[in-house]
N, C-alpha and C positions, 0 to 999 in steps of 0.2 A: 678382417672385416670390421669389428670394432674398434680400432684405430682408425680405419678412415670415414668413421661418424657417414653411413649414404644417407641418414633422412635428418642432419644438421641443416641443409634448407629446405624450408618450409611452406616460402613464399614464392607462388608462379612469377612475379615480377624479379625474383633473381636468378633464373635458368633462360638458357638461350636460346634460339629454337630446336635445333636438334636435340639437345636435353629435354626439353618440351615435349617432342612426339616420343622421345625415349622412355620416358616416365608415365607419358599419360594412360589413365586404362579407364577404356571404354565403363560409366556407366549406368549405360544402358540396359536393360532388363528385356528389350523385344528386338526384331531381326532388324531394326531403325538403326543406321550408321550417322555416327556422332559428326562425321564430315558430309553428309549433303549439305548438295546446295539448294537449303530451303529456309522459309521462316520459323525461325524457334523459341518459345520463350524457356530460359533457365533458372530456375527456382531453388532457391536453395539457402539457409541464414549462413551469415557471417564464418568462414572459414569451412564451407562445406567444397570446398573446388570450383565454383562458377568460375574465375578469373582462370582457371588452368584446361576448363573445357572450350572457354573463347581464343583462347592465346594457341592450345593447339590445333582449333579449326586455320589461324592465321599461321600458324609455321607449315601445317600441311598445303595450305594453298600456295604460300611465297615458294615451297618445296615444286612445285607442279606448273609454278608459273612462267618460269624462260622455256621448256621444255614446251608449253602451250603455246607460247608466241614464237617461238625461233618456227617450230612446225607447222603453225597456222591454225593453231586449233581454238576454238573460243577459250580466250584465257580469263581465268576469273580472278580481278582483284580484292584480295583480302583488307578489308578497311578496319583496323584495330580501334575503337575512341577508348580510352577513359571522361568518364563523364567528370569526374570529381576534380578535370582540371576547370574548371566553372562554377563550381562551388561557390567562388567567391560573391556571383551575381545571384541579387534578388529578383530581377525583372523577368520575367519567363519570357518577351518579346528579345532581350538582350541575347538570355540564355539560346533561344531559338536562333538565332542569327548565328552565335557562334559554332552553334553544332555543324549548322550550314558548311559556315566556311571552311571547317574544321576538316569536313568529308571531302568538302573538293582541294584540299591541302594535300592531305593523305593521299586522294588519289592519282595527285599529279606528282609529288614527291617521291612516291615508293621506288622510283628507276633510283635513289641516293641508295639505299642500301646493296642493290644490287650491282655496284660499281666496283666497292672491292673484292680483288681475288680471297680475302681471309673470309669471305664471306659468304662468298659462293663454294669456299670448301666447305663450309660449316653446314649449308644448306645440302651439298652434296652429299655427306655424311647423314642426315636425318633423312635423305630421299631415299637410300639406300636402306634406311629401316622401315620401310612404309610396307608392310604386309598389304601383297596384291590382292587381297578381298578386300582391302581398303579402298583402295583405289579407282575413283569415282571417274570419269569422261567416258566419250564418245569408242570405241574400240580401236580406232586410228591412233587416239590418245596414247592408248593402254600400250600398242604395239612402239611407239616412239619412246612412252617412259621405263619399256621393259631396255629396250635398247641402251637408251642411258644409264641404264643400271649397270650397265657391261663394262661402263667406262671406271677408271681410275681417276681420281680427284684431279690429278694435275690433268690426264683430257679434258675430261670435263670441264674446266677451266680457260681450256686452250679453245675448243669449242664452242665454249658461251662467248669468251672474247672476239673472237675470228669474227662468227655472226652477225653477233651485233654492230663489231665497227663496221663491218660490211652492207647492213641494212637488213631487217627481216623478210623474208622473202620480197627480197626487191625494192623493198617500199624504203620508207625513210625509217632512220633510226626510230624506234618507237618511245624509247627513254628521252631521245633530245627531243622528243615533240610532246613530251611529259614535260621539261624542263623551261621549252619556252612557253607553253601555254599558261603555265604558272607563276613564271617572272614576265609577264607581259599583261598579266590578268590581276595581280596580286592584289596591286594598289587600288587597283580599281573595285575590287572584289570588298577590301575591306571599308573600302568608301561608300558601296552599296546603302542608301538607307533602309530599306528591309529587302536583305537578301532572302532567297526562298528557294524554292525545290527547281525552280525554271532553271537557276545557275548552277546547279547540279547535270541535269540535262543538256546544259552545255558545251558544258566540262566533257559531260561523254560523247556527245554525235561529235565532236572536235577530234575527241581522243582514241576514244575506242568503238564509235561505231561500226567502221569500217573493216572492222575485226569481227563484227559479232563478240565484244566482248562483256562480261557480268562484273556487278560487283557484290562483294557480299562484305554488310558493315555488322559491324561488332561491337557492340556496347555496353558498355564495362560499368558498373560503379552506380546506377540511375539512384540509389539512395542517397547521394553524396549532395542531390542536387536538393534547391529550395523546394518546400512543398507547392508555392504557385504554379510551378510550372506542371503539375499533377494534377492541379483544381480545374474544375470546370463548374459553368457562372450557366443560368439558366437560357441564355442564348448563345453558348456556343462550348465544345468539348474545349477541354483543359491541351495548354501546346504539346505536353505531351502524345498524343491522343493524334491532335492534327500533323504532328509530324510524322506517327508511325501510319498515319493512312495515306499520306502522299509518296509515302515510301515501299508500305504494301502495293499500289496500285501502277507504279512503275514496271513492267517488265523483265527490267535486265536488272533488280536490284532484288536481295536476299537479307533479311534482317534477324541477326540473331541476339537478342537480349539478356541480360542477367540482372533478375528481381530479386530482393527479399519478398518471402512469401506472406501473405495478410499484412501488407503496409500499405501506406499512402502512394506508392509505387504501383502495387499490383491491380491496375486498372482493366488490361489486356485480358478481359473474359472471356472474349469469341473468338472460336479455332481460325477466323481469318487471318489472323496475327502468326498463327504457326502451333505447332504441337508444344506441349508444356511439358518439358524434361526435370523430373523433380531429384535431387540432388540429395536431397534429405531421407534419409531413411527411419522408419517405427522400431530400432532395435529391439523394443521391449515382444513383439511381434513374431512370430515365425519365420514369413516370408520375406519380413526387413532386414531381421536378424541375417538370415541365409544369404540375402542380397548383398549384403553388407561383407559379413565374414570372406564372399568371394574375390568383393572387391580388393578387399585388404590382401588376401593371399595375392595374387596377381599384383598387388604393388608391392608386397615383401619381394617375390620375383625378379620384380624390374627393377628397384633398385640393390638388390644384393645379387644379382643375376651371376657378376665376376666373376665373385667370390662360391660359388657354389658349385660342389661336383654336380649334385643331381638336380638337374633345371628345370624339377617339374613338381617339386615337394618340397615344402618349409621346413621338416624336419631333421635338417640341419642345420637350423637356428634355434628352435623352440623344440624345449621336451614337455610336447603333448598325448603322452599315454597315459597320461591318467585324465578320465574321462569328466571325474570331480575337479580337479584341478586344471584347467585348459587356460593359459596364459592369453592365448588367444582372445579368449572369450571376456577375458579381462578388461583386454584393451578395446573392446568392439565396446563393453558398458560405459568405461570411461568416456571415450570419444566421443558416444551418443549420435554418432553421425557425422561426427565433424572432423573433416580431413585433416586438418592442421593439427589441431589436438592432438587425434591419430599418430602423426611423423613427430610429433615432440614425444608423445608418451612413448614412443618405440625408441628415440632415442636414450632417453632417462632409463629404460629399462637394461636397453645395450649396455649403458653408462655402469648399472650396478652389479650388472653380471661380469662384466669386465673386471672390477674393483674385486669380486671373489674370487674369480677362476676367469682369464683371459682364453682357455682352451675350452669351458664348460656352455651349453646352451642356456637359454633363455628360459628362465621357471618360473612356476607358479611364482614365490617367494619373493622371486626379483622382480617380475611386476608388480607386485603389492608394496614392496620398498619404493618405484617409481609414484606409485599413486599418491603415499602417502609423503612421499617428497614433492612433488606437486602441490597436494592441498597445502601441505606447510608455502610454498611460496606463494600461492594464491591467498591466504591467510597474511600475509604478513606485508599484504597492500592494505591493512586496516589498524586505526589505531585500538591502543588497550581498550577503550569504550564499546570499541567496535567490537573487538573479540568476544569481549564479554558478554553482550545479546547474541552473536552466534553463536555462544557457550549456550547460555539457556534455551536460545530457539532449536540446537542441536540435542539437548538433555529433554529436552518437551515431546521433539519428536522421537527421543529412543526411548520416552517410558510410554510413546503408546504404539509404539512398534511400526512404526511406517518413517517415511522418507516424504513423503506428499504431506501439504498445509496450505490450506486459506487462512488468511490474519483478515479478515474485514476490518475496516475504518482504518486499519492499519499500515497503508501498502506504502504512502508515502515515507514509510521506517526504513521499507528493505529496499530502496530507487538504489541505493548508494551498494547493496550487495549484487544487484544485477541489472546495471547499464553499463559493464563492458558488454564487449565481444563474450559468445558465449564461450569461448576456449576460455576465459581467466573470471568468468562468473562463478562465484561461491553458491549461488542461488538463482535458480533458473527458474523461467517462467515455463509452464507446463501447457496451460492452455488460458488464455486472455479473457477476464470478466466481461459479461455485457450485462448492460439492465441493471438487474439486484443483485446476477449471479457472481460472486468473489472471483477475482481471477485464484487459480489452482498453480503452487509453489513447488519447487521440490529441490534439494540438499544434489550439488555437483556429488558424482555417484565417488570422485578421489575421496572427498569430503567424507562420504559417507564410511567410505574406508577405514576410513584415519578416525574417527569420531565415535565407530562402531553403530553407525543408526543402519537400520533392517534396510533392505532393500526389497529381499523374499524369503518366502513362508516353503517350508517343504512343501511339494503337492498336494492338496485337497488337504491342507491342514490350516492351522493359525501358527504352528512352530516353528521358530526364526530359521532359516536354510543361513548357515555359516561360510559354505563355501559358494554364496550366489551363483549359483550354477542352472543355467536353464536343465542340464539332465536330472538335477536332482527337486527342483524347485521352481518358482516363478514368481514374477516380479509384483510386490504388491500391490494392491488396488487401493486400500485404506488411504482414510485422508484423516488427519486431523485439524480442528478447527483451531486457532489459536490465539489467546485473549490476552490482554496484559495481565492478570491477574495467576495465568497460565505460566507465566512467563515468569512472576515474580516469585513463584512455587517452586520452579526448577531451580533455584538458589538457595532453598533452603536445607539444611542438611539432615541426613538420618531418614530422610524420608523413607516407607516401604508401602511394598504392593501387595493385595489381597486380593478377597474375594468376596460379593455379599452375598452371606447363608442365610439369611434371616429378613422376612421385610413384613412390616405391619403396618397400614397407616402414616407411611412415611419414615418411620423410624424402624430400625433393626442392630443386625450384628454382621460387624467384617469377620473374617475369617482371615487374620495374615499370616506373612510368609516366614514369622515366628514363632507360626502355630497358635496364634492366643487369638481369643475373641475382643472386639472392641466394639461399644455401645456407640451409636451413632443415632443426630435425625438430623432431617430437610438441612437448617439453619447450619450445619457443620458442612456444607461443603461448600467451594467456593463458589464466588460469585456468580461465576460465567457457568455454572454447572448446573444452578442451582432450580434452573427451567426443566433439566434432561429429564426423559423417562428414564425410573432406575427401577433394576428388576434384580430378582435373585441369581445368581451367576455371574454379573456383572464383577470386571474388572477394576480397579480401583485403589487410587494411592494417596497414601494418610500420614498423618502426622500423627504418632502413638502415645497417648498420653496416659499415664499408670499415678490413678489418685487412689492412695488409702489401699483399699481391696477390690477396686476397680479399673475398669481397661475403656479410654474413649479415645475415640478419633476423633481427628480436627483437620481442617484444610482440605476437603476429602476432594478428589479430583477424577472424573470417568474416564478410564482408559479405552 
């Protein structure tokens, strides 16, 4: 199993379809099936699965589609767009146009794929995995697609062929009446000076009304596009907007979308648009956490499915008996949600366990070797300069025991540690400033790995939980604020941490962690501190300084 690396691809754009529905795992959290045919929108940041929950509504439909038209059943065309091939245009009227033509392309083209025989075995093979509780039409449907199921790829092939050069029941080829309406329309289509939704409608009372047939588009990527075409101007909604309402209010058309959530994107606030399927999970959460963990089992599953005696337990991949140490659980903090992460960190882990013991399972140990090889590669997209403020930004936050950080005045520092993709971000955005409020920072959780910064406090305590273990611990709340002056402290050497036993009037006695008392006031600590209320107990890290017969601090900083 670890020689044939299963979650080396990562990316839905390199599986086929049958790989596609093979792989994919429902998820959904309520008795809502990922394949109706309805309006959806899908939520979810940069490598959480949007692009592999679109792609396997479009293999299960091209799966269901000759079998709906040979038989006469309304068949529903799968319209796949990537938005991001129009990237290129600024004009949102431009952009509009192309979407247009884009859909009546797709929909009159889709008979090219299903022309070769290599490709109606591939589709036959991914039909054949379609679990009949999946399986959506009419119950005439369901009795024709069970039948098909009976068939061997090569009938099945022989079958689709016969049919079709024959006529679908009766009528005319429906792929050659795809073909010429589109080579007869083409030119003229892209000549259109503002093509619209009327040419869509066209396309289909041509095509497939005669069928009762649907289509359901899919749209991939809408980040990729210019912000104009998101804006709306005080008389009239952004083309965005106008397109998705001319498309909801058609009948035989189904539109399923994939947004980044809180962006210039996410417009679509009324359920008329369709239910909003979030992608992203709260692992720090209970209910995330659990949501989450299952989905992962279930994809460990389906991809090591081969390779496994017992097809219904991970535990012969990962040694998970110890309750402190769950590997598992590892990889659910790393990932943070994010699918792709996910199937990298799972393979790096494979990678290290192999390098030990090629016969032994997956351990604590060996994910933590993945993590902290990760962060070194994600580290090592920065230069020395770089390192070295995430040296101190990383030493600032492990002397006040947290992982969370607001930097005000400062954000424009960290643009360059978090605007990738959140999979290769050293530094993630937690939750976005408005107003006066600081946006809220926090240390990728490999990072914190490798770097030793706290993530959680045993239960109902303040003491560092070492082996981050929700059984043992939970994830901290603290936030540290972070100043330059903060910053240029964590650089300095020797520094230690106390406690204050003594306060008078602003001045008193530390209590440090080499037992000795040090005189301190106000004026001794730093800058950015030097507002704080400070009280007896307080945490606190000083620069020790031993004049004569006495003991003072300098630099004094609140932890």
């Amino acid at each position: 199993m670890y020689e044939a690396r299963p979650f080396k691809t990562r990316n839905a754009d390199e599986l086929n379809y049958a790989e596609i529905l093979d792989y994919f795992v429902d998820p959904g959290k309520s008795i809502s099936n990922p394949f109706e045919y309805e309006n959806s929108i899908i939520k979810g940041k940069m490598g959480t699965g949007k692009t592999m929950y679109l792609k396997a509504n479009q293999a299960y439909y091209m799966y269901t589609l000759i079998p709906s038209l040979l038989d006469a059943d309304s068949p529903i065309i799968p319209i796949y767009i990537k938005l991001s091939d129009f990237q290129s245009f600024s004009d949102p009227k431009i952009i509009y146009k192309n979407i247009i033509l884009k859909i009546i392309k797709e929909m009159c083209t889709s008979y090219e794929f299903l022309e070769r025989s290599s490709n109606l075995a591939m589709l036959h093979k991914g039909f054949l995995a379609i679990p009949d509780i999946l399986i959506k039409g009419s119950d005439g449907l369901k009795a024709v697609l069970s039948e098909y199921k009976k068939l061997s790829s090569e009938e099945y092939i022989e079958k689709v062929s016969k049919e079709t050069k024959m006529g679908i029941k009766g009528s005319k080829n429906i792929f050659e009446a795809f073909y010429e309406y589109f080579s007869h329309n083409e030119i003229e289509l892209k000549n259109t000076p503002e093509p619209s939704i009327s040419d869509i409608e066209n396309a289909y009372n041509s095509l497939l009304k005669k069928k009762d047939g649907k289509l359901l588009i899919l749209l991939d990527e809408a980040g990729s596009l210019n912000r104009t075409f998101f804006k709306s101007t005080d008389e009239s909604d952004s083309f965005f907007e106008i397109l998705m309402n001319q498309l909801r209010t058609i009948t035989y058309v189904r539109t399923k979308i994939a947004i980044y959530p809180q962006t210039y994107t996410d417009v679509l606030t009324e359920t008329r648009y369709g239910d909003v399927i979030n992608l992203q999970e709260n692992i720090e959460e209970e209910a995330g956490f659990l949501v989450f963990k299952k989905r992962i089992t279930n994809i460990l599953l389906k991809y090591c499915k081969e390779y496994l005696e017992n097809k219904e337990g991970i535990e012969e991949i990962f040694l998970i008996n110890i309750k402190e140490e769950d590997p598992i659980e590892q990889l659910i903090n790393a990932s943070y949600g994010n699918m792709r992460r996910l199937l990298n960190l799972i393979d790096l882990s494979f990678k290290f366990t192999y390098e030990e013991n090629p016969k032994l399972k997956v351990t604590y140990n060996n994910v933590l070797r993945a993590l902290e090889n990760n962060a070194t590669n994600l580290e090592s997209l920065f230069s020395e300069p770089e390192k070295q403020f995430l040296n101190s930004l990383a030493v600032s936050c492990r002397n006040r025991s947290t992982y969370k950080f607001t930097m005000p005045k400062f954000a424009p520092v960290l643009y360059k540690y978090l605007n990738r993709s959140s999979e290769y971000n050293v530094i993630n955005i937690i939750e976005s400033g408005i107003g006066r409020r600081s946006s809220l920072y926090g240390f990728d959780y490999a990072f914190c790995v490798k770097y030793q910064i706290p993530t959680h406090y045993i239960k109902k305590s303040e003491r560092l939980d070492k082996n981050r273990s929700r059984i043992t611990g939970e994830w901290i709340s603290r936030v540290a604020t972070m100043s330059e002056d903060i910053l240029r402290n964590a650089e300095i050497p020797g520094k230690i941490e106390g406690v204050i036993e003594f306060l008078k009037d602003g001045s008193g006695f530390i209590k440090a962690d080499d037992e000795l008392s040090y005189f301190f006031q106000r004026d001794d600590f730093i800058e950015s501190d030097r507002g704080k209320y400070i009280y007896k107990g307080m945490k606190v890290r000083i620069i020790a300084l031993k004049l004569e017969k006495y003991n003072y601090a300098s630099n004094i900083e609140c932890l």
